[in-house]
TORPA-4810 file (N, C-alpha, C, O; in nm, 3 decimals):
<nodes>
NODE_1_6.490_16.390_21.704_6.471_16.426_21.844_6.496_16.577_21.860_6.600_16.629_21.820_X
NODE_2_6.377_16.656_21.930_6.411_16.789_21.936_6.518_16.809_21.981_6.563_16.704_22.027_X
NODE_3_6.620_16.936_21.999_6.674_17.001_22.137_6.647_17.032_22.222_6.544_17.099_22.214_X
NODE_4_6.702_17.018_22.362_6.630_17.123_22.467_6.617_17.262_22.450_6.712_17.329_22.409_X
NODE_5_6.473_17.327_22.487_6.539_17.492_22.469_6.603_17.568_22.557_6.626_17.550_22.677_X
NODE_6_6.628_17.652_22.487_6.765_17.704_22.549_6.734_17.802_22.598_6.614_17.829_22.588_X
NODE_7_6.853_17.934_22.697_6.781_17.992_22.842_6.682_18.132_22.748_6.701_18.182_22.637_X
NODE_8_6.591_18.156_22.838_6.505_18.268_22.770_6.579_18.402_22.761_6.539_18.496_22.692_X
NODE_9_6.702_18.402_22.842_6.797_18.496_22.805_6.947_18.458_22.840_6.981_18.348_22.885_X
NODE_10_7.019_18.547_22.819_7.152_18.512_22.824_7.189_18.548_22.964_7.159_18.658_23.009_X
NODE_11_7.268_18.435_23.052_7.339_18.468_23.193_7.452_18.408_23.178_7.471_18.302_23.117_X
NODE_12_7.566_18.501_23.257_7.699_18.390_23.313_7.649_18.324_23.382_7.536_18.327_23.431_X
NODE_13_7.825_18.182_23.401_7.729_18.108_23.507_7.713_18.177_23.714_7.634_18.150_23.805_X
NODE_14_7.833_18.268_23.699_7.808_18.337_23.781_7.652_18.358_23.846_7.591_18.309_23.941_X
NODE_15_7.618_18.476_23.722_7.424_18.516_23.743_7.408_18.401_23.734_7.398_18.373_23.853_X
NODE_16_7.395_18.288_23.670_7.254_18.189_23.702_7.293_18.108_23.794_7.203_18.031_23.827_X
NODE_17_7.424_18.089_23.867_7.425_18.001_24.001_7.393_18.082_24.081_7.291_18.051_24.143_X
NODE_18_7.448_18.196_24.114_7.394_18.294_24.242_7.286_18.355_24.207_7.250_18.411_24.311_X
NODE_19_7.202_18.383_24.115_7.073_18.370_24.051_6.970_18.271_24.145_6.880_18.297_24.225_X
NODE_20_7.039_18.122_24.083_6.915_18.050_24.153_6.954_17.999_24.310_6.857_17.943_24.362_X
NODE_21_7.069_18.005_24.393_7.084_18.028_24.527_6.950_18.155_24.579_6.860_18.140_24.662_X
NODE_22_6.973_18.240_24.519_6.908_18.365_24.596_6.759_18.351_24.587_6.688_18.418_24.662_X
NODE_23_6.690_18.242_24.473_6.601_18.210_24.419_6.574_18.100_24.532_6.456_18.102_24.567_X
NODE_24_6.636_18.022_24.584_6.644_17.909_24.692_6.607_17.993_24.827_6.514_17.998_24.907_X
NODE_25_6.712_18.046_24.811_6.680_18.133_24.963_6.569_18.238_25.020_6.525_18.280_25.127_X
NODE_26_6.555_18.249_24.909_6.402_18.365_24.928_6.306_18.251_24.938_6.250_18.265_25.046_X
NODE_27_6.246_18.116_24.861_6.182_18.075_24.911_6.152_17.953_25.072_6.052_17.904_25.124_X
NODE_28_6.285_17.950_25.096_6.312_17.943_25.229_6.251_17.978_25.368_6.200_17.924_25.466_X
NODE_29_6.305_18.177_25.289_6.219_18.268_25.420_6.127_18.288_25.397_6.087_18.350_25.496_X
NODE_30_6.029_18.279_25.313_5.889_18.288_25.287_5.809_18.184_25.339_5.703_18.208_25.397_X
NODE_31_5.874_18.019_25.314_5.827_17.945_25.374_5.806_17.929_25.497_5.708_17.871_25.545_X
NODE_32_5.951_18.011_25.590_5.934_17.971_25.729_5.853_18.131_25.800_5.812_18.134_25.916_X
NODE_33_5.845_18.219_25.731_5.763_18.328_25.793_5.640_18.294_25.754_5.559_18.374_25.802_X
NODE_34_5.574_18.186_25.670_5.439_18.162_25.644_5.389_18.030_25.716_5.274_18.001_25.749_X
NODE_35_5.500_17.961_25.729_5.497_17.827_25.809_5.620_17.787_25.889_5.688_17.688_25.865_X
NODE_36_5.638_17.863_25.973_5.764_17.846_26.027_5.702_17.763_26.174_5.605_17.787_26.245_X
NODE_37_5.809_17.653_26.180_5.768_17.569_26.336_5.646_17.422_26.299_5.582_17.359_26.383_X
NODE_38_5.648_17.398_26.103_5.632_17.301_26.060_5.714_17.197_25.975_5.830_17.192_26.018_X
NODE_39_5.698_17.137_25.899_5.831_17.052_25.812_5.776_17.161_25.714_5.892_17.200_25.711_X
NODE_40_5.714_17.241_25.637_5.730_17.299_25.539_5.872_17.368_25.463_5.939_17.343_25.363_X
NODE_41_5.873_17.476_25.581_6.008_17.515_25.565_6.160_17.411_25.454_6.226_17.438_25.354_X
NODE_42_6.150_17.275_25.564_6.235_17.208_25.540_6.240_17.132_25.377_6.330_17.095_25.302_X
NODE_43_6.091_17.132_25.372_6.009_17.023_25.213_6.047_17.150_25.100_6.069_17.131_24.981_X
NODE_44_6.048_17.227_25.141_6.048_17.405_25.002_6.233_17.355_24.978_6.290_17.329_24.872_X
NODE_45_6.298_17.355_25.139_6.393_17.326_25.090_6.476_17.201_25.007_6.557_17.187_24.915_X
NODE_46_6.425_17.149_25.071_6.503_16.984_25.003_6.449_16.988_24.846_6.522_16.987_24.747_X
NODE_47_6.310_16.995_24.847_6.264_17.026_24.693_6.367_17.151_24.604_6.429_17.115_24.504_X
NODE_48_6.373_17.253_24.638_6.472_17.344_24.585_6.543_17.329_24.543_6.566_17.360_24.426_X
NODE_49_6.655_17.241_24.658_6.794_17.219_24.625_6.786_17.086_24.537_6.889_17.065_24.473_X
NODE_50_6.700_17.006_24.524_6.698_16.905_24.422_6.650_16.937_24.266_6.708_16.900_24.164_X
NODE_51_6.564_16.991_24.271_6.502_17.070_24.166_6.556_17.164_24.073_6.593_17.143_23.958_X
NODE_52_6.554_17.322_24.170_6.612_17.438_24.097_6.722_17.431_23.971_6.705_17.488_23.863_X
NODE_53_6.845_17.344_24.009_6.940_17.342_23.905_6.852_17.247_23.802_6.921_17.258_23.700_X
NODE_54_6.768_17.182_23.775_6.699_17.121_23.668_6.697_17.203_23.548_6.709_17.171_23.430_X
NODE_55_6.672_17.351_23.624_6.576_17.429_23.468_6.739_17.454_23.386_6.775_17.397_23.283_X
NODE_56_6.807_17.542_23.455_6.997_17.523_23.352_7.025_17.393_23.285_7.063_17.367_23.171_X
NODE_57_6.999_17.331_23.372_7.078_17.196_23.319_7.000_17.126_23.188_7.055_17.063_23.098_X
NODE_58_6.841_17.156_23.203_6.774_17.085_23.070_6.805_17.234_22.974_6.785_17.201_22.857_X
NODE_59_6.838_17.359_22.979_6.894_17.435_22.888_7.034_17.392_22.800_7.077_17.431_22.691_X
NODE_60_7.073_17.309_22.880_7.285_17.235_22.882_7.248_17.070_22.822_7.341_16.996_22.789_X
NODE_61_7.089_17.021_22.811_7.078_16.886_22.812_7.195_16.807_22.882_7.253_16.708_22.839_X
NODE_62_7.217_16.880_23.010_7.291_16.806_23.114_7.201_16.739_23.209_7.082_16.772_23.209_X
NODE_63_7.251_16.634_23.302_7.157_16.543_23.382_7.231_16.547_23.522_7.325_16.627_23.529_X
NODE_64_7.201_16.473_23.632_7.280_16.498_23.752_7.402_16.452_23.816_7.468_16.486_23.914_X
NODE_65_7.409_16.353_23.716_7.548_16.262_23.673_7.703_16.377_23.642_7.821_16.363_23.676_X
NODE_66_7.624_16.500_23.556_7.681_16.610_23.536_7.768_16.685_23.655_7.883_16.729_23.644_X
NODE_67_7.688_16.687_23.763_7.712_16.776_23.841_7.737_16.653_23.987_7.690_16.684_24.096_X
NODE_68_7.788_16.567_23.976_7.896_16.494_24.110_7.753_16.365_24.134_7.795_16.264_24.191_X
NODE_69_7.624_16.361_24.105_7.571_16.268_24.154_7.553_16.150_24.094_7.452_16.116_24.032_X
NODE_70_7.671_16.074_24.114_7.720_15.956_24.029_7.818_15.865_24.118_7.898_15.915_24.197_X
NODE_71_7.803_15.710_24.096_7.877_15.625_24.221_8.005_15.580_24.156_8.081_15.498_24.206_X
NODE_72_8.031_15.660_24.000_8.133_15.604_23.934_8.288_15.570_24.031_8.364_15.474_24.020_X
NODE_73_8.296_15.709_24.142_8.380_15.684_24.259_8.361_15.666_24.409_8.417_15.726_24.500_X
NODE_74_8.276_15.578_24.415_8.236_15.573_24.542_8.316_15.436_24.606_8.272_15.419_24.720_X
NODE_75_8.385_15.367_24.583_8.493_15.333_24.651_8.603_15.422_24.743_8.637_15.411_24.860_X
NODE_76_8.647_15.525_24.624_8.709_15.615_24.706_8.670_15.720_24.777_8.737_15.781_24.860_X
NODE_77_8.513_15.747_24.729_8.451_15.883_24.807_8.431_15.764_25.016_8.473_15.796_25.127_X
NODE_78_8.364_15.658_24.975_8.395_15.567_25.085_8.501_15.590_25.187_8.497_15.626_25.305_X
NODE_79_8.593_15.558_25.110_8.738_15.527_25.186_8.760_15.716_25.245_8.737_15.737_25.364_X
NODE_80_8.796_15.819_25.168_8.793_15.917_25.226_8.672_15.974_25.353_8.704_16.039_25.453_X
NODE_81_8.549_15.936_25.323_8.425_15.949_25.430_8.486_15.906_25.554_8.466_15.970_25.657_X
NODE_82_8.579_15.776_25.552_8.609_15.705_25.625_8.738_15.769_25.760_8.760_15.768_25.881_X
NODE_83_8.798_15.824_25.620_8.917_15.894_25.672_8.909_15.998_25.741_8.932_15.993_25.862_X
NODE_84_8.875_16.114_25.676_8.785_16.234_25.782_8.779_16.174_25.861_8.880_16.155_25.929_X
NODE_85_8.603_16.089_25.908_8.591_16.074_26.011_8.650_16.023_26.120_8.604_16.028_26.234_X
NODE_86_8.776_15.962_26.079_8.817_15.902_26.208_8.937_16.046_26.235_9.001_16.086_26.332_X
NODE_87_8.926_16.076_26.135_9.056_16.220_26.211_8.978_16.367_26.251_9.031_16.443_26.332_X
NODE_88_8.851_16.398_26.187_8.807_16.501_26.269_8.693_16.477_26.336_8.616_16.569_26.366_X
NODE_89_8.664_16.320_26.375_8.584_16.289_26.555_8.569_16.349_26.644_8.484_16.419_26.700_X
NODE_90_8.732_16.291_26.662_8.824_16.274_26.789_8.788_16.401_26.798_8.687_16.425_26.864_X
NODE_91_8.872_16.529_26.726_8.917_16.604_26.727_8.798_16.733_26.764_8.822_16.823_26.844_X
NODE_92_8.677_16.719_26.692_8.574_16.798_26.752_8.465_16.774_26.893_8.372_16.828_26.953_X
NODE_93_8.545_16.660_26.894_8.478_16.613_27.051_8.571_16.718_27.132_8.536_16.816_27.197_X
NODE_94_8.664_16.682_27.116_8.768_16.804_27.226_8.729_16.936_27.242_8.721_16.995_27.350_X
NODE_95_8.695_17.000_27.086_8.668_17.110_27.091_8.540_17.124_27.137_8.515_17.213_27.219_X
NODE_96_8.453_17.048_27.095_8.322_17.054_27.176_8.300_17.045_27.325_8.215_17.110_27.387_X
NODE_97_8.380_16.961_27.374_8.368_16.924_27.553_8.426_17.085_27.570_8.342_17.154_27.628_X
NODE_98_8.507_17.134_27.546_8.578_17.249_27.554_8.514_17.373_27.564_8.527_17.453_27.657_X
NODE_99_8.439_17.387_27.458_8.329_17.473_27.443_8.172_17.503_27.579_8.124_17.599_27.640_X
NODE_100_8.142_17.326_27.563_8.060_17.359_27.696_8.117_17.392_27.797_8.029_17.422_27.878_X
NODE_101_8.222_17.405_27.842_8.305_17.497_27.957_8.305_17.605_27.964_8.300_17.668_28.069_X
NODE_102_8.313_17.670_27.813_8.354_17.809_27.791_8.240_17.894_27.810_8.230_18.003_27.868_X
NODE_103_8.144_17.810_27.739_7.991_17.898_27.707_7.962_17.932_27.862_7.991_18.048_27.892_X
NODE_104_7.918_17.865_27.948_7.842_17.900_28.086_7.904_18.069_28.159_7.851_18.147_28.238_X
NODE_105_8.023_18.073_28.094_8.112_18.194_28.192_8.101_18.309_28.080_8.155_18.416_28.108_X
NODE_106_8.057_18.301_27.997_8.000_18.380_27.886_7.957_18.494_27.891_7.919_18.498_28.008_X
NODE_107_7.924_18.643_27.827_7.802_18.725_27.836_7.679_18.647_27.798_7.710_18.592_27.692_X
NODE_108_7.589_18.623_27.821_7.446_18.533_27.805_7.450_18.619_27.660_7.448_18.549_27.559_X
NODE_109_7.455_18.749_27.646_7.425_18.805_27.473_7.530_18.761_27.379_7.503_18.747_27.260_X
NODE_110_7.685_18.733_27.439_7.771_18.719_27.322_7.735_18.531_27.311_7.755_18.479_27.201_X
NODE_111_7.704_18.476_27.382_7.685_18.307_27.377_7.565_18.314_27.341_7.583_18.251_27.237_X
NODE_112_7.439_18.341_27.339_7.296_18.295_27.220_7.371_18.294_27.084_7.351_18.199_27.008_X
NODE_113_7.458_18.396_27.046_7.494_18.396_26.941_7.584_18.310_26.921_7.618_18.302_26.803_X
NODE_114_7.645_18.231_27.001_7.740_18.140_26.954_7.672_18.000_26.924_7.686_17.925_26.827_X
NODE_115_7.603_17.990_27.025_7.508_17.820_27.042_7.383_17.869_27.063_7.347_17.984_27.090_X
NODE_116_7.292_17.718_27.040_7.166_17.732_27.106_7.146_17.643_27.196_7.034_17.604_27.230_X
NODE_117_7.285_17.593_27.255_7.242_17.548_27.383_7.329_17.618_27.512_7.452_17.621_27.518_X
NODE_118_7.257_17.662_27.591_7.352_17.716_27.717_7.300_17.666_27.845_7.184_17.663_27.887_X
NODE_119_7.439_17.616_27.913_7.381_17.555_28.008_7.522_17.470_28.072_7.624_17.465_28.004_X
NODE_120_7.515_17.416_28.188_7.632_17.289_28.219_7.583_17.206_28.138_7.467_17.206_28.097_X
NODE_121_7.689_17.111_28.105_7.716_17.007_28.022_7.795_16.923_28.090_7.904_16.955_28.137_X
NODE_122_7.732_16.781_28.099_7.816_16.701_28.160_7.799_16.580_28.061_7.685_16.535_28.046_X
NODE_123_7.904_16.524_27.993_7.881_16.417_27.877_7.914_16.266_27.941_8.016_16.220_27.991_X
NODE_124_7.769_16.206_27.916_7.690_16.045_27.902_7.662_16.024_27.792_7.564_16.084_27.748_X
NODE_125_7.726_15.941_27.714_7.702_15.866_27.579_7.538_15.814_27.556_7.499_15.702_27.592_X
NODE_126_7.479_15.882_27.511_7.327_15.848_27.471_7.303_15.855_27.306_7.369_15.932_27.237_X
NODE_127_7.205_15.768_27.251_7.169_15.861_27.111_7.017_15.926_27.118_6.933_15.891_27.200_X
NODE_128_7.002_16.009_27.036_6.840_16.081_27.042_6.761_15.978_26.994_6.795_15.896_26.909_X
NODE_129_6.632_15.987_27.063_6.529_15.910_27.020_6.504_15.930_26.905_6.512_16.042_26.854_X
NODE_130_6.462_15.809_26.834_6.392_15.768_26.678_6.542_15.793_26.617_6.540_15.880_26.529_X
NODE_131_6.669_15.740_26.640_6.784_15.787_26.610_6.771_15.689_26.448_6.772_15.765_26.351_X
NODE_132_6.765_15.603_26.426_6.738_15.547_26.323_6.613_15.665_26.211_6.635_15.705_26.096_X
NODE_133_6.570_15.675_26.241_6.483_15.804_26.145_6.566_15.901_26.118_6.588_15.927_26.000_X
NODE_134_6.635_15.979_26.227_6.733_16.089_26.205_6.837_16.029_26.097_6.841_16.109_26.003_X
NODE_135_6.903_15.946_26.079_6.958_15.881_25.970_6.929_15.945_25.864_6.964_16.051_25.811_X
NODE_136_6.832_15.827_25.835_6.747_15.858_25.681_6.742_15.988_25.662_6.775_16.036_25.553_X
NODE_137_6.692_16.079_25.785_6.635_16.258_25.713_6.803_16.289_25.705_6.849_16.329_25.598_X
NODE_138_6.862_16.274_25.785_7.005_16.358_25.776_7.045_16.338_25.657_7.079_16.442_25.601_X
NODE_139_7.060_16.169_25.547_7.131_16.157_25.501_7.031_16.211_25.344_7.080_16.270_25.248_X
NODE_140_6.880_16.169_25.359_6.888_16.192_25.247_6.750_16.316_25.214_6.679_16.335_25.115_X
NODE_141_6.757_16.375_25.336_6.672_16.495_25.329_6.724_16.606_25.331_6.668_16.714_25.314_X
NODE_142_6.864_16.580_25.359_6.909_16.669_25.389_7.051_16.724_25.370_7.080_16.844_25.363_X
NODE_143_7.159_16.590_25.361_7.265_16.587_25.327_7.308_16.560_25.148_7.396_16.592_25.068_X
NODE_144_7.235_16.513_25.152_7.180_16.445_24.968_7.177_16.601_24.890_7.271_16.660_24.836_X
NODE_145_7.031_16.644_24.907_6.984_16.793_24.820_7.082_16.859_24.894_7.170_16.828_24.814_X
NODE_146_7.153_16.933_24.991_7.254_17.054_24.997_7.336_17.004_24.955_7.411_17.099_24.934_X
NODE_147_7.408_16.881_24.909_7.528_16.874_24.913_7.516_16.880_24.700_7.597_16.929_24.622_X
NODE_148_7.407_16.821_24.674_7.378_16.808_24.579_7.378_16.961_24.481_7.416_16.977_24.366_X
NODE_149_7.312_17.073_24.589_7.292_17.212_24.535_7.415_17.248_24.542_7.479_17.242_24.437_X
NODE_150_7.481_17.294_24.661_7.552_17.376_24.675_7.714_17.301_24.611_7.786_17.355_24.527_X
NODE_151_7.741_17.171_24.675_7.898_17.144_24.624_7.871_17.046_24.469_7.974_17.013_24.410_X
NODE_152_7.761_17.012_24.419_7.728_16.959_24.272_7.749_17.043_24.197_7.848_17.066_24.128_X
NODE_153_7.602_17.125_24.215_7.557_17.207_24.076_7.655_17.405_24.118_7.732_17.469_24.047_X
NODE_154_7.607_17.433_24.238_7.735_17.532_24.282_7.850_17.546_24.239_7.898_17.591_24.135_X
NODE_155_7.899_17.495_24.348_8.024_17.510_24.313_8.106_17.463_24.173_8.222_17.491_24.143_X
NODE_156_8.016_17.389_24.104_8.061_17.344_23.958_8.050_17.441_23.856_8.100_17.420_23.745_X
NODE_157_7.983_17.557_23.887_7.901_17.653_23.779_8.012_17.776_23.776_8.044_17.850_23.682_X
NODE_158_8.066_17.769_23.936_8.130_17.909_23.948_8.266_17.848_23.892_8.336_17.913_23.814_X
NODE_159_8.301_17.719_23.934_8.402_17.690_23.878_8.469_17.683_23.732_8.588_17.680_23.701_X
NODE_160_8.325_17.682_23.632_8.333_17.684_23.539_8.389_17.884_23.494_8.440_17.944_23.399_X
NODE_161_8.352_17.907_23.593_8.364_18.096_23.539_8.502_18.111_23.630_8.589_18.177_23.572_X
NODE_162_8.535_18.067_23.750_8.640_18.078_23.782_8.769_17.965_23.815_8.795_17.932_23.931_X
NODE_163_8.835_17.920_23.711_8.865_17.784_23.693_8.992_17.797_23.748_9.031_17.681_23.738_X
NODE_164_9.082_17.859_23.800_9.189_17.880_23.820_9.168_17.886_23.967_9.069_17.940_24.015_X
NODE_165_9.295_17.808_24.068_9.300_17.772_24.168_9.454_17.702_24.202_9.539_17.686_24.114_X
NODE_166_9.471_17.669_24.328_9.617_17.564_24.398_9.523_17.440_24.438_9.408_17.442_24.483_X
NODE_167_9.611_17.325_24.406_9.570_17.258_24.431_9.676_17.191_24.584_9.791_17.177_24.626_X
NODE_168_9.518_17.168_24.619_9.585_17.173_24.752_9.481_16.984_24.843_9.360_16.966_24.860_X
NODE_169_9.629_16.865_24.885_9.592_16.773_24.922_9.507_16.669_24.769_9.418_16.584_24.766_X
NODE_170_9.568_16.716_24.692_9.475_16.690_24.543_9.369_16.671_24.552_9.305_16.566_24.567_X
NODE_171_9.329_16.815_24.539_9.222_16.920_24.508_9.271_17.008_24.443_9.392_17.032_24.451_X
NODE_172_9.184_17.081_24.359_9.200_17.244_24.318_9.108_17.291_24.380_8.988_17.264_24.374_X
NODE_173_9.169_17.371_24.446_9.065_17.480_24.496_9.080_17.626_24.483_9.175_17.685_24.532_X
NODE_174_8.967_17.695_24.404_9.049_17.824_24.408_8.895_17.912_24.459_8.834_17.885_24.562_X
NODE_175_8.843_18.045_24.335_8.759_18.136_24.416_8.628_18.071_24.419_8.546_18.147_24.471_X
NODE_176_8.568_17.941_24.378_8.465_17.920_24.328_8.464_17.801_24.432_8.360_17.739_24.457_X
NODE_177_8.568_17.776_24.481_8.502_17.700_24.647_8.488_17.784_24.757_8.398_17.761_24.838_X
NODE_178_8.560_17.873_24.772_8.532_17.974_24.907_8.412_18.058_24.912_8.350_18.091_25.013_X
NODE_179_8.384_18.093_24.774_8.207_18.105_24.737_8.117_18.020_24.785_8.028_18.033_24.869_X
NODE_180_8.155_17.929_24.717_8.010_17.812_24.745_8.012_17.798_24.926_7.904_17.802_24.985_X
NODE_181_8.149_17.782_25.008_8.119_17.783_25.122_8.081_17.906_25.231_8.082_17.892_25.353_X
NODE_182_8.048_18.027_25.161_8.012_18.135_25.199_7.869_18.169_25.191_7.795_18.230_25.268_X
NODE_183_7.848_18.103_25.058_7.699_18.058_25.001_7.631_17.978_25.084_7.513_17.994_25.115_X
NODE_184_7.709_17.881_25.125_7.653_17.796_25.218_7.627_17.819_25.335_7.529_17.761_25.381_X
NODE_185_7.694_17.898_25.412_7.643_17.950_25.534_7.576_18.070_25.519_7.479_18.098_25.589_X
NODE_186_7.623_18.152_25.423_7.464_18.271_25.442_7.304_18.155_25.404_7.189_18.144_25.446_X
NODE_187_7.357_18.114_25.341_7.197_18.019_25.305_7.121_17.963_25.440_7.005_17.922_25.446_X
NODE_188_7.227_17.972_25.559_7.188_17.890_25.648_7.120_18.030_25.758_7.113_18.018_25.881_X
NODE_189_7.089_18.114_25.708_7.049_18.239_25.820_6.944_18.279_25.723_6.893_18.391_25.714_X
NODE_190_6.914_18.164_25.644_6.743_18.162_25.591_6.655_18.154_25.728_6.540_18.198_25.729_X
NODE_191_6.688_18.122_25.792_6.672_18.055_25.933_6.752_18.128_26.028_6.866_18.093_26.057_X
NODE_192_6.676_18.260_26.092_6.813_18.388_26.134_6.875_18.350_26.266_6.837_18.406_26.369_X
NODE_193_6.974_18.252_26.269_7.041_18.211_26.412_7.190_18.232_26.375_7.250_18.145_26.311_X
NODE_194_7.243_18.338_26.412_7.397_18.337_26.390_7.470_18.200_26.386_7.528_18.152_26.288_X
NODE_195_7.455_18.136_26.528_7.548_18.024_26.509_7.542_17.948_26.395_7.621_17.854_26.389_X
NODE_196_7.481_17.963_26.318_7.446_17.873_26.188_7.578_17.894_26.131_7.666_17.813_26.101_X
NODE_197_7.570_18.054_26.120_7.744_18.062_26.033_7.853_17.972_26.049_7.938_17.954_25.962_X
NODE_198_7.851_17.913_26.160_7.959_17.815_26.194_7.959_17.695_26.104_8.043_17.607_26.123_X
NODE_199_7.859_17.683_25.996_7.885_17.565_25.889_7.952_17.581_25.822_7.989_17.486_25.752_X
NODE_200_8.028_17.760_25.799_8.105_17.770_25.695_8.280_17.675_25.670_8.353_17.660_25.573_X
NODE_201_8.285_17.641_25.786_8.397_17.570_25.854_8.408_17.430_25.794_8.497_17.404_25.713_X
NODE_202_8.293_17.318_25.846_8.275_17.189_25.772_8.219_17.222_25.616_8.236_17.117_25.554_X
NODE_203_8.165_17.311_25.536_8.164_17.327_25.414_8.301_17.331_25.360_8.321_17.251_25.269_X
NODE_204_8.389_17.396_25.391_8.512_17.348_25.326_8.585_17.199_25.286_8.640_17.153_25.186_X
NODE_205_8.545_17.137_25.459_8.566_16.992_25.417_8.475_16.927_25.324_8.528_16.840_25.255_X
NODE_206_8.311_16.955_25.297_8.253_16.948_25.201_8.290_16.952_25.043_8.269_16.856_24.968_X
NODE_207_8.349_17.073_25.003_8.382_17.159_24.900_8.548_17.083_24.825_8.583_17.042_24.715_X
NODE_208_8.614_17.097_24.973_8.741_16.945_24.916_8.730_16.840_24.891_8.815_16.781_24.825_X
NODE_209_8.597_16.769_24.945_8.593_16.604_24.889_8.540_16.620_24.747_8.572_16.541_24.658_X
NODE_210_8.457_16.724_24.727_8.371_16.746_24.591_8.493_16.727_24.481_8.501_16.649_24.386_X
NODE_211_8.603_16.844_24.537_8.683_16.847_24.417_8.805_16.707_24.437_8.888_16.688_24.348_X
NODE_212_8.804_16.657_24.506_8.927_16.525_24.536_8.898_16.446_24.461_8.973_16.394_24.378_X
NODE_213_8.732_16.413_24.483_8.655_16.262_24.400_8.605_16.252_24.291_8.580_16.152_24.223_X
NODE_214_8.580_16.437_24.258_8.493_16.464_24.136_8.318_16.468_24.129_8.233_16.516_24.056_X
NODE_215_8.327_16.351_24.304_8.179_16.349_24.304_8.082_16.397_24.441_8.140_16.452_24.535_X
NODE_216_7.939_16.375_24.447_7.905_16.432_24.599_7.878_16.335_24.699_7.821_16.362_24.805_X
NODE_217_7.917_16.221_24.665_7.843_16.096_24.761_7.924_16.106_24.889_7.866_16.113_24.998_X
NODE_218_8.075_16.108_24.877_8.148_16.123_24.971_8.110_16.257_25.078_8.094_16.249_25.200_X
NODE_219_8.102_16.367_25.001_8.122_16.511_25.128_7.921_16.442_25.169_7.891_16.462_25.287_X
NODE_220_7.827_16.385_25.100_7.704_16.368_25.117_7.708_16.243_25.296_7.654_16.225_25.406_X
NODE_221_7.795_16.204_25.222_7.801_16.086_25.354_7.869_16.163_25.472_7.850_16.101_25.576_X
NODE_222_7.937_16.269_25.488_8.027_16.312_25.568_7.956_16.411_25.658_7.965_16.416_25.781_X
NODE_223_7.853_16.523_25.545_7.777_16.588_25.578_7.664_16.536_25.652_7.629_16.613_25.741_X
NODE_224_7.593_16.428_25.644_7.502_16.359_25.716_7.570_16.345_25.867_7.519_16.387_25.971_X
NODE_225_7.707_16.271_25.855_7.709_16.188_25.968_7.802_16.322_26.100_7.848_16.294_26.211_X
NODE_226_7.803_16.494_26.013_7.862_16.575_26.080_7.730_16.569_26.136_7.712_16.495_26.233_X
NODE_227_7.622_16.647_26.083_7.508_16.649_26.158_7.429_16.546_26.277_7.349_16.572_26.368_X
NODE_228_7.508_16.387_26.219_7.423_16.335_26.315_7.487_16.314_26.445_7.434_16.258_26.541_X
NODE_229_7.619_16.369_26.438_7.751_16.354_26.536_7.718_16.498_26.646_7.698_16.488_26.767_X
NODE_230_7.718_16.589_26.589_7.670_16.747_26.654_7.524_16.689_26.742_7.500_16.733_26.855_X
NODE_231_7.439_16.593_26.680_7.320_16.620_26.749_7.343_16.476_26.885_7.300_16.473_27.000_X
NODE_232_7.431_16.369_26.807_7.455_16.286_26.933_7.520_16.377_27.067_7.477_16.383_27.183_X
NODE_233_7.629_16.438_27.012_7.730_16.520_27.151_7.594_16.618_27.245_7.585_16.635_27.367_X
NODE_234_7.527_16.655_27.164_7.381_16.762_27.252_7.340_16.669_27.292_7.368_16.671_27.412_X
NODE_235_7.274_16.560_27.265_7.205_16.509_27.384_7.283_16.431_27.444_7.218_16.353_27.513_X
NODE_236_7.415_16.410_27.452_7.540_16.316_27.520_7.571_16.410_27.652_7.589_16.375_27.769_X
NODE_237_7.571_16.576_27.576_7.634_16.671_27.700_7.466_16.712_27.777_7.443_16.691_27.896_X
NODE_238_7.398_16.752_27.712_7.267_16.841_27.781_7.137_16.742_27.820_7.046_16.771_27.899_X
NODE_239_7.159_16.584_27.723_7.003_16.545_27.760_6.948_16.583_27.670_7.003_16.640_27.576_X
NODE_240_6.773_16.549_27.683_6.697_16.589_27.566_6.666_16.552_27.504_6.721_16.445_27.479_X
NODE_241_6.543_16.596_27.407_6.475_16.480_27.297_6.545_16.517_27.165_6.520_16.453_27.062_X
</nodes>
C-alpha cells in the first residue's frame, strides 16, 4: 500500500492552520462580493470548513476521527451540552431582555454596530417559521463544519505548536485556544458586520468543551442550539420572519 504524499513544502503547524483559515476566508469574501444575498456564500463555506483540513491531514494519513469528530464521548459531550445550557439560558436571556432596553437610548451609529436589530422590544414567546429546517441548517450546516474547522482541526494544530497551558475546570487551555477564538470571530467579518465580533465570547465556551471531551459533538450541539436560541429571543422580542 502506497503512502500518502507528503506536503509539497515544509510548514509549521502554525503556517498551515492560519495558512488554510486565511485560505477559508478569502474564499468567503469572494463568494459573497460575487454572490452575496444567495446561499452561495454560505455552500463555499460549509464546504471549506469541511474540506480544507483534508489536504494536511491526507499529508499526516490522519482522518476526522483525528481531529474531535468521533462519538467515542458523546455521553459526556451530551451531559455537558446539557449543562451549559441550562446555566447559560437563563442567564443570556437577562442579558438580552437588558440589552433591548439599552440599545433604543443609544447613538443610532454606536448601536448598528452593536446589533442588527434596533428598535423596542417587547418579548412573546414565538419560534421562527420553518423552525424545524432552521434545526437541521444550524446544526449541521453550520454548527457541524465551524465547529469541525475551527475547534477540531484549529485549534488542534496550534495546540500542537503551542502545547503549554492551565488547566482550567478540566481543560487545558493555553495560547492555541484564545487563537482559535479570535480566529473565529475575525472569520466572522468575512461578512463585514461588527456585531459579529461578539462570537468571540461563546467561542470560548466552544474551545472549553473541545478540550474537556477531547471531542466536537458537544461544543457542535451547543453551538447550534446558541444560534437557534439568539434567533428564537429576535423573533420572541421584535417579531419577524
Amino acid at each position: 500500500m502506497s503512502r500518502p504524499p507528503g506536503p509539497p513544502f515544509r510548514l509549521s503547524a502554525v503556517q498551515e492552520a492560519v495558512g488554510l483559515w486565511a485560505l477559508g476566508f478569502l474564499g468567503i469574501v469572494v463568494s459573497f462580493v460575487i454572490a452575496g444575498g444567495t446561499s452561495v456564500p454560505k455552500l463555499v463555506a460549509t464546504v471549506g470548513f469541511l474540506y480544507l483540513p483534508l489536504i494536511p491531514m491526507r499529508w499526516r494519513d490522519e482522518d476526522y476521527r483525528d481531529y474531535g469528530l468521533s462519538l467515542r464521548a458523546w455521553k459526556q459531550d451530551v451531559r455537558l451540552f446539557l449543562i451549559l445550557s441550562v446555566i447559560v439560558g437563563p442567564l443570556f436571556f437577562v442579558g438580552f431582555a437588558g440589552f433591548v432596553q439599552v440599545v433604543p437610548h443609544l447613538p443610532p451609529g454606536l448601536a448598528q454596530h452593536l446589533t442588527p436589530i434596533i428598535g423596542e422590544g417587547h418579548f412573546q414567546p414565538r419560534l421562527p417559521p420553518r423552525f424545524g429546517e432552521w434545526v437541521i441548517d444550524q446544526l449541521f450546516v453550520v454548527a457541524l463544519p465551524e465547529e469541525f474547522f475551527y475547534r477540531g482541526y484549529l485549534q488542534a494544530r496550534l495546540r500542537d505548536a503551542w502545547p503549554q497551558g492551565r488547566v482550567v475546570l478540566g481543560a487545558r487551555l493555553g495560547r492555541a485556544f484564545w487563537v482559535t477564538a479570535l480566529l473565529f470571530a475575525l472569520g466572522h467579518l468575512a461578512i463585514f458586520q461588527t456585531w459579529r465580533l461578539a462570537v468571540f465570547f461563546p467561542a470560548l465556551l466552544f474551545g472549553w468543551m473541545r478540550e474537556r471531551t477531547g471531542t466536537i459533538v458537544g461544543c457542535a450541539l451547543f453551538h447550534a442550539a446558541c444560534n437557534l436560541y439568539v434567533r428564537f429571543l429576535e423573533v420572541s422580542f421584535f417579531g419577524g420572519s
